[in-house]
N, C-alpha and C positions, 0 to 999 in steps of 0.2 A: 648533492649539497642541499642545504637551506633554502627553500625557495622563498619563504611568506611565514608573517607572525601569523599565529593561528589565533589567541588572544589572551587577554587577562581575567584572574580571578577578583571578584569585588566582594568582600565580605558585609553581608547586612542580616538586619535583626529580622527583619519578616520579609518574604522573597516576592509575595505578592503588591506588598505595597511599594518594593522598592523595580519591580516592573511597570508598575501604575507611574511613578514619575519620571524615569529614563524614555519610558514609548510615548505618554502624553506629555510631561513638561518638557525634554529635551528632544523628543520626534526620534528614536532612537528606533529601528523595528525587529520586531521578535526574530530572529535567522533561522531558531532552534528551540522547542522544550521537548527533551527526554526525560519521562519516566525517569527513576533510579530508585528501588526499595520502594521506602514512601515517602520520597523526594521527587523531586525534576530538577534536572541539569537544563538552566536557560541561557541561552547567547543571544545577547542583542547586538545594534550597531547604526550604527549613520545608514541611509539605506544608500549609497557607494559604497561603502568602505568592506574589503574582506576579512580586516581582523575583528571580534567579536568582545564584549563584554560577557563575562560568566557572571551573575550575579546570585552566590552561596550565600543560603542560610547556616552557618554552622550547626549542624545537627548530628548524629552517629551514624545516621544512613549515609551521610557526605562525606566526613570525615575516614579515610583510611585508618590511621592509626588510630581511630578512637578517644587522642588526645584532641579535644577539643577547644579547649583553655586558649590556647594560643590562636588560634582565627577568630575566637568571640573577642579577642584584645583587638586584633585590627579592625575592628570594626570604628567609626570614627577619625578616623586618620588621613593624613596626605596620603594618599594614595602612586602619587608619583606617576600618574596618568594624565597625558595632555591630549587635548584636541585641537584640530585647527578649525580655521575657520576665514572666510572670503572676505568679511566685512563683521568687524567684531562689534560694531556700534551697533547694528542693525541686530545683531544675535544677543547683544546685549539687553537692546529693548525690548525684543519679542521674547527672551527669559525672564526678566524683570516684570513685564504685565502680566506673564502667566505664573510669578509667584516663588520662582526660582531664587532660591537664597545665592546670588552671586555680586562679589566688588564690582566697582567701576572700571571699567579697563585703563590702564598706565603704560606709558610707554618704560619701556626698560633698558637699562644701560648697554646691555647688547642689542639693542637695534626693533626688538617686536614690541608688538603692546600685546600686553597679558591683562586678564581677569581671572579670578576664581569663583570655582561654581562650588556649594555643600549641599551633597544632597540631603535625603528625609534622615539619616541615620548620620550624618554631617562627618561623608566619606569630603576628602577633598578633591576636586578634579581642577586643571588647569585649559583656560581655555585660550589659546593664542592666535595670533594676528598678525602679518608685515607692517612695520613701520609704512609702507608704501599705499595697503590698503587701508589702514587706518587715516593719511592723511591726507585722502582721497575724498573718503566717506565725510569728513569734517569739514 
């Protein structure tokens, strides 16, 4: 059976600068770059966590079918990717100093408090929080 999410694809427009702000602005660390043609297949991640970010430049060497059109459209988008997080105020601040385009975190009608984070190519990531450690930290 299924043991473990292995991870997600993040489409962006140049792969080194969008490694440059997941490992220094969000502390995210390299797991993985593979070669590929004249690409590389990169996974990063929280340094716990075992599922990975792939972050794709859409290019032909990436692209199986050679249709490319459509991952250079996702580029920019919600992404539909969340992260947690212990203390959202504190993760809040020390992304906000270092420049990260992210909301104020809100408490939400189900019960967490959320923030969003856009990265350099303004993918949207979700960053979440307990209602319990939010009003903790306050």
């Amino acid at each position: 059976m299924i043991e473990n999410i292995g991870g997600v694809v993040i489409f962006v427009k140049n792969q080194e600068k969008a490694i440059d702000f997941y490992s220094n602005k969000l502390g995210f660390e390299i797991k993985g770059k593979y070669p590929y043609k004249n690409s590389n297949w990169v996974e990063l991640a929280p340094k716990n966590s075992s599922t990975t970010i792939s972050l794709m430049e859409p290019n032909h060497d990436m692209i199986i079918n050679g249709d490319i059109d459509y991952p250079r459209q996702e580029i920019g988008i919600m992404t539909n990717l969340w992260f947690y997080t212990n203390d959202i105020s504190y993760t809040y601040k020390l992304l906000k100093e270092k420049g990260v385009n992210i909301t104020e975190p809100k408490k939400q009608e189900w019960g967490g408090i959320l923030a969003r984070i856009k990265d350099i190519d303004n993918n949207t990531l979700t960053l979440i929080s307990s209602e319990e450690e939010y009003t903790r930290s306050n």
